[in-house]
C-alpha positions in Angstrom: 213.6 135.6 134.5 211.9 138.9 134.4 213.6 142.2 134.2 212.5 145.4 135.1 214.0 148.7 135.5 214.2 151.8 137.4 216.2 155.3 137.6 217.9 156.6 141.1 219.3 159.8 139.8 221.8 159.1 137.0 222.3 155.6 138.2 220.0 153.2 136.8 218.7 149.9 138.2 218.2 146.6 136.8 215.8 144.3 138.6 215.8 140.8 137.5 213.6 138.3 139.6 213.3 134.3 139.5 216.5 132.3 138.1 219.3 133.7 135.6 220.2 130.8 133.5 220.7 131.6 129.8 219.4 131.4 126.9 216.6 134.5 126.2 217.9 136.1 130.0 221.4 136.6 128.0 219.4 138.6 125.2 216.9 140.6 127.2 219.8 141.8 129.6 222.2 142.3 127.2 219.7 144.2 125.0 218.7 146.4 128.3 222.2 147.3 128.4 222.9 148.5 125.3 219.8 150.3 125.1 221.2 152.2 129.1 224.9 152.8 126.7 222.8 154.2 123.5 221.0 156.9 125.8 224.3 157.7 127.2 222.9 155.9 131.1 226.5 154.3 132.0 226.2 153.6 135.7 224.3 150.3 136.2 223.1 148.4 139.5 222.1 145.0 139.6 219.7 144.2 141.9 219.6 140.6 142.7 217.5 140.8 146.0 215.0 138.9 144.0 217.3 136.3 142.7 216.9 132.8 143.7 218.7 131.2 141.5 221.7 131.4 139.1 224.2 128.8 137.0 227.1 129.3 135.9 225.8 130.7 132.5 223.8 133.5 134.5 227.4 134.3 135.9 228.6 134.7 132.2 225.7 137.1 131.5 226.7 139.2 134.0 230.5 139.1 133.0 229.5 140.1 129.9 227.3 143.2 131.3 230.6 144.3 133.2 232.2 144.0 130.5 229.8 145.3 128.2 229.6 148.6 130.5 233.4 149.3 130.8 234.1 148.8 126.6 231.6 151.7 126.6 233.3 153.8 129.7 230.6 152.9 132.2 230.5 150.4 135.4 228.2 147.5 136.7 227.8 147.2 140.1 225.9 144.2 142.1 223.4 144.8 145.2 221.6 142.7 147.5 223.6 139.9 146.8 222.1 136.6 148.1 223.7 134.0 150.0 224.0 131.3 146.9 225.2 133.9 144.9 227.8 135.5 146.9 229.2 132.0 147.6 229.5 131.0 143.8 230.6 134.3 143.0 233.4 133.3 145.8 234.2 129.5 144.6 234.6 131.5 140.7 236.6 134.1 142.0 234.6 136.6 140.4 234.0 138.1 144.2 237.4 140.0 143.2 235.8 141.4 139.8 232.6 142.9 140.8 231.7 145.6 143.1 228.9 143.8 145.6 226.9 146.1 148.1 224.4 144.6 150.9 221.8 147.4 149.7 221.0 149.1 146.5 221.4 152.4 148.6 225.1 151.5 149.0 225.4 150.8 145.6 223.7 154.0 144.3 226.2 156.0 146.4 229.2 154.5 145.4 229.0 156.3 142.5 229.5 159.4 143.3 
């Protein structure tokens, strides 16, 4: 997995692109995180347009960003949520525990 990131007004964007299974993708988004909470950024968007894959692991990464995020007053939020994802965040249940937006605009917005 790659990660990059980006800035849309206080909001910031986490892009991660190829598969999300563990391992060193746990420690590089978990480190991204905590570097957003020690600069004070606590509004986070997940962009998973570029997604094509992700296990059940990759799903416990990004519990652990939610919850990550909220122990430190902030809020993880997912966009652009593919069609495998969506259904195994709906078989998990998890659909009920994350915010998901079709666009990152949406996303951005419900912020505020």
């Amino acid at each position: 997995m790659k990660l990059s990131s980006t800035e849309m007004g206080d909001v910031m964007i986490l892009e991660p692109k190829g598969k999300i299974m563990g391992g060193p993708d746990a420690t590089l988004l978990h480190d991204q995180l905590h570097d957003f909470i020690d600069r004070g950024k606590k509004k986070v968007v997940i962009d998973l347009a570029k997604v094509d894959w992700m296990n059940s692991t990759g799903l416990g990464i990004l519990i652990s960003g939610l919850t990550t995020l909220r122990n430190n007053g902030g809020e993880l939020k997912l966009a652009n949520v593919t069609e495998k994802i969506q259904s195994l965040l709906t078989i998990t249940k998890l659909i009920t525990v994350f915010e998901c937006f079709d666009s990152l605009d949406e996303a951005v917005a419900s912020f505020k």
